[in-house]
Backbone bond lengths (Angstrom), bond angles and torsions (degrees), N, CA, C in turn:
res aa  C-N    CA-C-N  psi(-1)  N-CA   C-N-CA  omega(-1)  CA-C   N-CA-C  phi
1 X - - - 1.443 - - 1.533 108.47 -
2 X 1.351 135.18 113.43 1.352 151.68 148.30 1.286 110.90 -21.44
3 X 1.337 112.47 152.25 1.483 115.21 162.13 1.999 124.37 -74.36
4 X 1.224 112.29 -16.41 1.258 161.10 158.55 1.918 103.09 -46.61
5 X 1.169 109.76 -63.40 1.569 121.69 171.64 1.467 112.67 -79.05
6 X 1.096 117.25 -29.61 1.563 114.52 -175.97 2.073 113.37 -79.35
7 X 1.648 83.47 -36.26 1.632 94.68 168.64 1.252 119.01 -69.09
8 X 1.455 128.31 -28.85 1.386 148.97 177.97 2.019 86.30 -70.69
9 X 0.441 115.37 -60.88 1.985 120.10 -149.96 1.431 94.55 -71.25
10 X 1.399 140.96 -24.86 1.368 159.93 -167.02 1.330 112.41 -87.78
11 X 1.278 109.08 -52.93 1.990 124.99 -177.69 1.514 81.46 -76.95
12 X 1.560 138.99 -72.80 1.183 150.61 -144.61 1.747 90.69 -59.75
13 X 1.055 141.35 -86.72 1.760 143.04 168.35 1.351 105.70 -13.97
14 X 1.520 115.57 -55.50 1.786 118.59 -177.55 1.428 104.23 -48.08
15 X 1.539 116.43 -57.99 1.153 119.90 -157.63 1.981 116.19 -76.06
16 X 1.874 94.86 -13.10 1.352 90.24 178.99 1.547 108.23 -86.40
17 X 1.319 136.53 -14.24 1.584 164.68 157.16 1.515 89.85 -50.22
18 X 1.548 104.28 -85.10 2.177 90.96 -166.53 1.465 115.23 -69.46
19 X 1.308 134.48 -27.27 1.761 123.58 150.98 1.320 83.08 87.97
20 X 1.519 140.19 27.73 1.898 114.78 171.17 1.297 92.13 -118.68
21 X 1.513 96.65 133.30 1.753 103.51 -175.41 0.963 100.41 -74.63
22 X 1.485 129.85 -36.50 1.995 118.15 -163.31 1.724 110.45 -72.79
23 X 1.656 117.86 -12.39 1.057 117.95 137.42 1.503 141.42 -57.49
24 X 1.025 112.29 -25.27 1.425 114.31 -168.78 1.605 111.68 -106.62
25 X 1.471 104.41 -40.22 1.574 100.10 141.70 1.204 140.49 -24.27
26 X 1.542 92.68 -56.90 1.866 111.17 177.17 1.479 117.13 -50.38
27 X 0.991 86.49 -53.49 1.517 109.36 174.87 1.490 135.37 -66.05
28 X 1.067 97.11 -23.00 1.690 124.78 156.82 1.893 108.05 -60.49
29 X 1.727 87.88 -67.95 1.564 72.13 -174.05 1.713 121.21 -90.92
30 X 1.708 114.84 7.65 1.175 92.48 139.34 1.610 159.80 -73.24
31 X 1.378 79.24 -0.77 1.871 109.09 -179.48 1.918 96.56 -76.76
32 X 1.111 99.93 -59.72 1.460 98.49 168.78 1.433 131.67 -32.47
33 X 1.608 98.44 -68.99 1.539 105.86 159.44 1.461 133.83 -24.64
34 X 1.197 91.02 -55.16 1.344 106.41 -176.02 1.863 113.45 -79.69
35 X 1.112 118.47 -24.65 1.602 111.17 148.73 1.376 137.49 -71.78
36 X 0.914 103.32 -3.38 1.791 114.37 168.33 1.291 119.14 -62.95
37 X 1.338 98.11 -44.88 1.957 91.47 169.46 1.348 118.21 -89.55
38 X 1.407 109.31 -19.31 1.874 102.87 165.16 1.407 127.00 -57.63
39 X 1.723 87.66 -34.41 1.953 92.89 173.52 1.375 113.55 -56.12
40 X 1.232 117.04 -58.94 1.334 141.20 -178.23 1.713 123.37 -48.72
41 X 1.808 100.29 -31.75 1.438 101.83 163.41 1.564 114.30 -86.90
42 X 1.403 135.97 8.17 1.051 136.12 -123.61 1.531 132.44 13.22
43 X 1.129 111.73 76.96 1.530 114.88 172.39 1.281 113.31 -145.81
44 X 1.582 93.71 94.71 1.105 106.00 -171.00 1.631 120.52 -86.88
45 X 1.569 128.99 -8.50 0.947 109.75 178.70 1.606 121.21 -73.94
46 X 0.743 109.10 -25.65 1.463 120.99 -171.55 1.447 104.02 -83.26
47 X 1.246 112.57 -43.94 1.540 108.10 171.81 1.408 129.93 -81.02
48 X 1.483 104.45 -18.69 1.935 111.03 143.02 1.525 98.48 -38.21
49 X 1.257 112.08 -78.33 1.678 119.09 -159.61 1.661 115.55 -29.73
50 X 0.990 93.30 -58.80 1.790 120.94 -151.95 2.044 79.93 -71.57
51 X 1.240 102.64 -45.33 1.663 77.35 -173.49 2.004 106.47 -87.58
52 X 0.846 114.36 -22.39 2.167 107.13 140.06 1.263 98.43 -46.25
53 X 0.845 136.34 -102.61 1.285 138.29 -163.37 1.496 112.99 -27.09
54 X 1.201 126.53 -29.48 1.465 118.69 -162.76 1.588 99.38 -109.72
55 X 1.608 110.42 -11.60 1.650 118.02 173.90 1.880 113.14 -78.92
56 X 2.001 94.11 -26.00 1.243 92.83 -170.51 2.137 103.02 -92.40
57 X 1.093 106.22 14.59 1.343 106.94 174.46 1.761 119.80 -118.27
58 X 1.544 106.11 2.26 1.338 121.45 174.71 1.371 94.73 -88.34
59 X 1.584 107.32 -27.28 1.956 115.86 -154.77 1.522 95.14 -75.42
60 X 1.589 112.75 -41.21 1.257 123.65 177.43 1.852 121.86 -64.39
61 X 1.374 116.58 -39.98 1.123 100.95 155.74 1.479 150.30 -86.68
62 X 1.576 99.80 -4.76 1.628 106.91 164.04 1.786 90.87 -61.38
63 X 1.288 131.54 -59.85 1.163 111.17 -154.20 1.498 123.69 -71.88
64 X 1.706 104.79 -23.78 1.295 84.76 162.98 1.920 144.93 -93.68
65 X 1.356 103.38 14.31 1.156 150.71 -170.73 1.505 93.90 -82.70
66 X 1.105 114.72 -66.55 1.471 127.68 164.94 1.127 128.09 -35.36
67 X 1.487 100.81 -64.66 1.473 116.61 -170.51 2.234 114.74 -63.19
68 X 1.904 89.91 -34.69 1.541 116.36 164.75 2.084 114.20 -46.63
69 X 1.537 77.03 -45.96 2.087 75.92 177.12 1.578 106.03 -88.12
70 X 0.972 117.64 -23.53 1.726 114.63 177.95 1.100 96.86 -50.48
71 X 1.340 114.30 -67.23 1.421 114.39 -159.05 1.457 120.10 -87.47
72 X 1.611 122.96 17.65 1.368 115.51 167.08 1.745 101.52 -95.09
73 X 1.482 99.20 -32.10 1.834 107.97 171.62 1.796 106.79 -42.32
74 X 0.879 106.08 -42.65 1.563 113.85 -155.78 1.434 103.42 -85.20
75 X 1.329 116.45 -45.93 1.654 113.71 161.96 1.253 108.74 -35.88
76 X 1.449 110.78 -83.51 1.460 115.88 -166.49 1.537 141.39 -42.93
């Protein structure tokens, strides 16, 4: 495991703790951002990652986005 994965698993726990998707979104596409110049240096392993990483934090806010309308349905 990389130092790279451990930083990923750290932000990823935070974000399952604060539960706001427009955070985790954010954070999604700053992962993105930040592979743009890896492509560009060619280095791609790491910049594979970072865009996993930024797919698995979009993955995270559909669900909690979701979970946000479930439960206004259910109030009402």
């Amino acid at each position: 495991m990389k130092i790279q994965d451990i930083i990923f698993f750290i932000i990823f726990l935070s974000m399952l703790i604060k539960r706001d998707p427009r955070l985790a979104a954010g954070t999604g596409i700053i992962f993105l951002i930040l592979s743009i110049p890896l492509f560009s240096f060619w280095i791609f392993f790491t910049a594979e990652r970072l865009t996993w990483y930024a797919a698995s934090f979009f993955l995270l806010s559909i669900i909690f986005s979701t979970a946000e309308l479930m439960g206004d349905k259910s109030k009402k």
